[in-house]
CHARMM internal coordinates of N, CA and C (Angstrom, degrees):
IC EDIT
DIST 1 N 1 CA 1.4743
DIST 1 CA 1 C 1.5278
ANGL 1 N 1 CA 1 C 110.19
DIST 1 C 2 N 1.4469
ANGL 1 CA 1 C 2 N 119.23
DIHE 1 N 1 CA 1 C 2 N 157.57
DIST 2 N 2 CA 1.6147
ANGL 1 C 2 N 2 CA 107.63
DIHE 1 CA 1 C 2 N 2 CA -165.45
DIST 2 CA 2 C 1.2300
ANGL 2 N 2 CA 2 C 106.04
DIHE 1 C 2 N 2 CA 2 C -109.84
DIST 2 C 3 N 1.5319
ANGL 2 CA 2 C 3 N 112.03
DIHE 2 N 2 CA 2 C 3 N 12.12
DIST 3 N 3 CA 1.5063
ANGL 2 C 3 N 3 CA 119.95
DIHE 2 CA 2 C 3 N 3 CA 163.49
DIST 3 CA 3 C 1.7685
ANGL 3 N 3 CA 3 C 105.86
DIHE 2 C 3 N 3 CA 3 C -77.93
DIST 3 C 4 N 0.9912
ANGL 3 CA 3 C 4 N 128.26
DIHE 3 N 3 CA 3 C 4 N -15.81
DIST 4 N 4 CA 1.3788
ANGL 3 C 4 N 4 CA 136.47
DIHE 3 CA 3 C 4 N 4 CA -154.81
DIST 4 CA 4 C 1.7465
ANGL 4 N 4 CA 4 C 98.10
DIHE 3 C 4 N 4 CA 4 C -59.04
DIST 4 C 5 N 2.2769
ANGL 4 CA 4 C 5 N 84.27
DIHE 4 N 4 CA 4 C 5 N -74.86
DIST 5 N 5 CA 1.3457
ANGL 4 C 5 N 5 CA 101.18
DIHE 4 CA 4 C 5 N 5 CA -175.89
DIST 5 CA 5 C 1.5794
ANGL 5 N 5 CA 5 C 113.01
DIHE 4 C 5 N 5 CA 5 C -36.90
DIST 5 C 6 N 1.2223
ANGL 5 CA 5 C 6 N 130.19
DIHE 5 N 5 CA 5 C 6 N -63.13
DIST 6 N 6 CA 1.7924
ANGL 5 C 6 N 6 CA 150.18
DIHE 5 CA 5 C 6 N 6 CA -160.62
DIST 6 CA 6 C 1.8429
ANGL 6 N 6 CA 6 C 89.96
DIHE 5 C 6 N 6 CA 6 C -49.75
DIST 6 C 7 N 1.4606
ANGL 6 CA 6 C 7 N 117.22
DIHE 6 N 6 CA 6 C 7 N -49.79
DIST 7 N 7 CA 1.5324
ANGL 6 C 7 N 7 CA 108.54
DIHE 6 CA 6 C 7 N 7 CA -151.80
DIST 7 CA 7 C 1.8271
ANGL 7 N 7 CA 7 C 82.66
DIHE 6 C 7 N 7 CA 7 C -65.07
DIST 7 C 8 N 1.3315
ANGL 7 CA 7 C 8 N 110.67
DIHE 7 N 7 CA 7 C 8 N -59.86
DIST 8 N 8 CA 1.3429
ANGL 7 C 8 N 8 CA 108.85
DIHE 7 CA 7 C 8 N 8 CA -153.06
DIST 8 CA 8 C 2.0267
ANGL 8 N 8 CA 8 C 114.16
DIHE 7 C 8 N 8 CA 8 C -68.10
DIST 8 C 9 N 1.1940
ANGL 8 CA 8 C 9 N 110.85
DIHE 8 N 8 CA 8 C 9 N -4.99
DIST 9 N 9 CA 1.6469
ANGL 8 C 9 N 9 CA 119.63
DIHE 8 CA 8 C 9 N 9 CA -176.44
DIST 9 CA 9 C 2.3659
ANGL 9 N 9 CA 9 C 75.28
DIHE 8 C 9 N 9 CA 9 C -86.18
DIST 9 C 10 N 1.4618
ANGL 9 CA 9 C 10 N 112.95
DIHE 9 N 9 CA 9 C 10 N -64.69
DIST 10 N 10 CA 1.4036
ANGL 9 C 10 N 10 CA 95.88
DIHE 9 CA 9 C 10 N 10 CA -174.17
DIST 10 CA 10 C 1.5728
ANGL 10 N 10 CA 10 C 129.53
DIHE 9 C 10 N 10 CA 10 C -26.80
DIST 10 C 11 N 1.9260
ANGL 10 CA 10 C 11 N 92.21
DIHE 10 N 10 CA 10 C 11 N -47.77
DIST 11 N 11 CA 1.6490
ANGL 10 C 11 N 11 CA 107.27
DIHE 10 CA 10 C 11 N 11 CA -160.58
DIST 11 CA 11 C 1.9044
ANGL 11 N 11 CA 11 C 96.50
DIHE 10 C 11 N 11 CA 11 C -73.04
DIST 11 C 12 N 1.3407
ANGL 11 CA 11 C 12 N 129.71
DIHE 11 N 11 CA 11 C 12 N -21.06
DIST 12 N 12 CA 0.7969
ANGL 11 C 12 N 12 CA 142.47
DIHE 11 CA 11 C 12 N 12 CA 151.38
DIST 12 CA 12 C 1.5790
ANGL 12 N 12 CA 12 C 137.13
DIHE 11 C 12 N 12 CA 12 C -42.52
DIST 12 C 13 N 1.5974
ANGL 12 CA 12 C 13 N 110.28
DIHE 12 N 12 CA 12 C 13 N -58.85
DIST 13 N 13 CA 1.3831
ANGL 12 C 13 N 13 CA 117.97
DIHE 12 CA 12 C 13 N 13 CA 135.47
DIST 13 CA 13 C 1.2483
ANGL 13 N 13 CA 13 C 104.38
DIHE 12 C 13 N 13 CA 13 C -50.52
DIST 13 C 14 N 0.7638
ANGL 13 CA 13 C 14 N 162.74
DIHE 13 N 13 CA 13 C 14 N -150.23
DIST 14 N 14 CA 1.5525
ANGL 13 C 14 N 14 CA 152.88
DIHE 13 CA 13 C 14 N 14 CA -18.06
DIST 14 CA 14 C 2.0456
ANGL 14 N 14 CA 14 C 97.75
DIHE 13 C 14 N 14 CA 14 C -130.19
DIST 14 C 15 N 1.6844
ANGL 14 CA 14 C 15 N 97.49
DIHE 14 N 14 CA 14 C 15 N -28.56
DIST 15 N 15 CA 1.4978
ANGL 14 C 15 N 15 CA 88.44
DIHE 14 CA 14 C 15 N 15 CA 147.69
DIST 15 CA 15 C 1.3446
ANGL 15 N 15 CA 15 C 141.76
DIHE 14 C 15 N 15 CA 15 C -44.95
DIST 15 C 16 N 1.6383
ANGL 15 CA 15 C 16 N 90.09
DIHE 15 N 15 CA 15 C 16 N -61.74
DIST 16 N 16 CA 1.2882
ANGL 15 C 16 N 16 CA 96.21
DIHE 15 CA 15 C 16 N 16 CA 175.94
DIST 16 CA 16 C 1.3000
ANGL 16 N 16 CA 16 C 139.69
DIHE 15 C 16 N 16 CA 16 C -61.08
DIST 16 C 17 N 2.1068
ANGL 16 CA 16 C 17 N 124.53
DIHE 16 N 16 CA 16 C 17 N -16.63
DIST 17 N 17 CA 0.7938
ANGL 16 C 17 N 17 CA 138.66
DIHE 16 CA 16 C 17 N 17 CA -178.65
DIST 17 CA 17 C 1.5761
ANGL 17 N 17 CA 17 C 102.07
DIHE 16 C 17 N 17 CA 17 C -92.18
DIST 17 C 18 N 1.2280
ANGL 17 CA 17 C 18 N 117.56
DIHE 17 N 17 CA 17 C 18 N -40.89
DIST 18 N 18 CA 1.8393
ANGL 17 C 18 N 18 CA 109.56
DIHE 17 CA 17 C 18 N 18 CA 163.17
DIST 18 CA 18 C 1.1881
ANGL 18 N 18 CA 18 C 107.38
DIHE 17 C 18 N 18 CA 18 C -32.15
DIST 18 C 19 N 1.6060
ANGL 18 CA 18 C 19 N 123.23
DIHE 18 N 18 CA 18 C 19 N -85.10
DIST 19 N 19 CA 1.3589
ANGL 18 C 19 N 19 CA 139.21
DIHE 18 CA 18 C 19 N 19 CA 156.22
DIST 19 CA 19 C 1.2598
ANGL 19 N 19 CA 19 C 125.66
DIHE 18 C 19 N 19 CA 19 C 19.24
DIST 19 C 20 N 1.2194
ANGL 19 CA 19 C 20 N 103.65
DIHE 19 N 19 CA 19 C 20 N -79.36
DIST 20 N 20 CA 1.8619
ANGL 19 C 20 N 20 CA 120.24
DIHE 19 CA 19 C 20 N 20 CA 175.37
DIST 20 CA 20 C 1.9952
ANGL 20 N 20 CA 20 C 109.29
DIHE 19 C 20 N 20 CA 20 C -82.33
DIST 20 C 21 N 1.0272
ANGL 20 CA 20 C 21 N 99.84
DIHE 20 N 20 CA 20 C 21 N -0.06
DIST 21 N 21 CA 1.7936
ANGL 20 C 21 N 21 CA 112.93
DIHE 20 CA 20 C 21 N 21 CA 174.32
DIST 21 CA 21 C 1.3561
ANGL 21 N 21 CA 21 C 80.83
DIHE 20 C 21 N 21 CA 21 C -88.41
DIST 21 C 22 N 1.2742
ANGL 21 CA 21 C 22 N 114.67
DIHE 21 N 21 CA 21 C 22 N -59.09
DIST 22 N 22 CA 1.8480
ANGL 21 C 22 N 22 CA 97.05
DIHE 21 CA 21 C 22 N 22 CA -164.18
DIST 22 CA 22 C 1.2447
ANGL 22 N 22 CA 22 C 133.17
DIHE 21 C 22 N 22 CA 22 C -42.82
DIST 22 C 23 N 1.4739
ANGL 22 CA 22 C 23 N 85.57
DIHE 22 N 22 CA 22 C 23 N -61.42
DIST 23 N 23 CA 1.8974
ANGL 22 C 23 N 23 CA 121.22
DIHE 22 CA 22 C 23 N 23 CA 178.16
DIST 23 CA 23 C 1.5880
ANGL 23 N 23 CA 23 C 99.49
DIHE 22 C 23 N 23 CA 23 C -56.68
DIST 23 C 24 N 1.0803
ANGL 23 CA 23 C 24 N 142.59
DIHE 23 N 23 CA 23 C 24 N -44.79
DIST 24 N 24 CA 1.5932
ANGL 23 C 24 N 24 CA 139.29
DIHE 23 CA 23 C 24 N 24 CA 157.84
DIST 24 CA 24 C 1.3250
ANGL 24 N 24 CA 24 C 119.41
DIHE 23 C 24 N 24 CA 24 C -49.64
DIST 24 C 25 N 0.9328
ANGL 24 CA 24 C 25 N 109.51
DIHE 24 N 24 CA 24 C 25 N -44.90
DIST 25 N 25 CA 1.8993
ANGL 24 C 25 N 25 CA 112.30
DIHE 24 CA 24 C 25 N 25 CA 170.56
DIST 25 CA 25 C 1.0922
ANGL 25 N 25 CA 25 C 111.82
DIHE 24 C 25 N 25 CA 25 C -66.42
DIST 25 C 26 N 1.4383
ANGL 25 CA 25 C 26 N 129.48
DIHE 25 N 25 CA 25 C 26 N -15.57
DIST 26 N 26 CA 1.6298
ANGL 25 C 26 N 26 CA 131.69
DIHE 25 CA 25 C 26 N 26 CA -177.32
DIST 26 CA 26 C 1.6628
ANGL 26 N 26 CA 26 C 103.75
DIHE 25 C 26 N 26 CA 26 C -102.19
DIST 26 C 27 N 1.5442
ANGL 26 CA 26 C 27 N 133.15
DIHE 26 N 26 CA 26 C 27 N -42.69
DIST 27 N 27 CA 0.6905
ANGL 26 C 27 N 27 CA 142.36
DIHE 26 CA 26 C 27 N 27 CA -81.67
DIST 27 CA 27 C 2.0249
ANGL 27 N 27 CA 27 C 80.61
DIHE 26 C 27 N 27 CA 27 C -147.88
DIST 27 C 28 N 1.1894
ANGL 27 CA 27 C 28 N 91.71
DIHE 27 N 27 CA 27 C 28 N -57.14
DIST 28 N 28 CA 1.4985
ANGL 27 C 28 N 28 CA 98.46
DIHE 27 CA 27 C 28 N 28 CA 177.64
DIST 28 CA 28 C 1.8567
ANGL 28 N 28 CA 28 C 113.75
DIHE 27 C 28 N 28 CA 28 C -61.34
DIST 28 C 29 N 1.1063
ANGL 28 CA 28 C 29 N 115.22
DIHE 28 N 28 CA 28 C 29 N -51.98
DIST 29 N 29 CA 1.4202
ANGL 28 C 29 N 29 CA 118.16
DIHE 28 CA 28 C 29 N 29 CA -173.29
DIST 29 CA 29 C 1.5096
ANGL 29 N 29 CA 29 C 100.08
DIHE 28 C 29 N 29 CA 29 C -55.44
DIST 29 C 30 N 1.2821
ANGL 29 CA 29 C 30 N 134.82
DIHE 29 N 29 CA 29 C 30 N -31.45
DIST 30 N 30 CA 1.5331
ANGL 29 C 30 N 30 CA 140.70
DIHE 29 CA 29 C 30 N 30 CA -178.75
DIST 30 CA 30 C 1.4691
ANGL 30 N 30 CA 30 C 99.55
DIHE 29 C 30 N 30 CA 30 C -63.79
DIST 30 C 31 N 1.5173
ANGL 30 CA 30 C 31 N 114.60
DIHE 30 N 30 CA 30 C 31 N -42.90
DIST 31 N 31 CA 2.0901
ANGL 30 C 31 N 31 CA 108.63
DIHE 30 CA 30 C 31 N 31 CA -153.69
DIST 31 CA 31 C 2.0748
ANGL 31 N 31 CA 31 C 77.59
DIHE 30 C 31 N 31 CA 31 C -83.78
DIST 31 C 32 N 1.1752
ANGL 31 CA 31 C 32 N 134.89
DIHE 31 N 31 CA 31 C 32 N -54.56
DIST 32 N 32 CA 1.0527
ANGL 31 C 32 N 32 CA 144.41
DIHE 31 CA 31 C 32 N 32 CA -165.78
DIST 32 CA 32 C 1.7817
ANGL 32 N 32 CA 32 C 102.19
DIHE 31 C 32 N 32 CA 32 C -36.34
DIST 32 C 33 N 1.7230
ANGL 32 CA 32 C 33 N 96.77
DIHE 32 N 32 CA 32 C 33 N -53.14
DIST 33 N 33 CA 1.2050
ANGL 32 C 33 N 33 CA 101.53
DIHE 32 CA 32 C 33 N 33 CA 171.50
DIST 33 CA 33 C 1.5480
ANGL 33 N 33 CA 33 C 141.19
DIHE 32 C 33 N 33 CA 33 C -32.93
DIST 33 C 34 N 1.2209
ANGL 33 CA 33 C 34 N 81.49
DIHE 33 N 33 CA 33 C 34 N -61.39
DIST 34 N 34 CA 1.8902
ANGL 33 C 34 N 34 CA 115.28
DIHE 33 CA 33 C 34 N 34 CA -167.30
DIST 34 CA 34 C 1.8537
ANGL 34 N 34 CA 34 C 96.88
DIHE 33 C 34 N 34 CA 34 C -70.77
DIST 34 C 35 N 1.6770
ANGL 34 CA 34 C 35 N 114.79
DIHE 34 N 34 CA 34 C 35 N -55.40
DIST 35 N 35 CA 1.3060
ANGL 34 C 35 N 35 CA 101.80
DIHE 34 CA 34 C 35 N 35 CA -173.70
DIST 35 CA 35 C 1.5897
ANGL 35 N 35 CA 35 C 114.18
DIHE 34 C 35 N 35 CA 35 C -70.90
DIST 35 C 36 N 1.2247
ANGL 35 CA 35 C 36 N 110.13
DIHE 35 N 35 CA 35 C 36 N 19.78
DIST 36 N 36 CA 1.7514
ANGL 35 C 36 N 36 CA 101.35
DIHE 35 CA 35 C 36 N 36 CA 169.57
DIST 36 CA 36 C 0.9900
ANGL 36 N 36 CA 36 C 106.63
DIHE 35 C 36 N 36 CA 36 C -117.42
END
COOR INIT
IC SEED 1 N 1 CA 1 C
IC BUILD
């Protein structure tokens, strides 16, 4: 079905945007750091 491909390219996005949500939540308090 050609709904198949679309769900799993989404579940794909939406990994990937978890992902880089993470790495920003870690990631920010460090640059915050440094510019003070």
């Amino acid at each position: 079905s050609p709904s198949q491909p679309d769900e799993d390219a989404v579940a794909e996005l939406v990994n990937l945007l978890a992902v880089s949500g993470d790495k920003r939540e870690h990631y920010q308090p460090s640059f915050f750091d440094y510019s003070e």
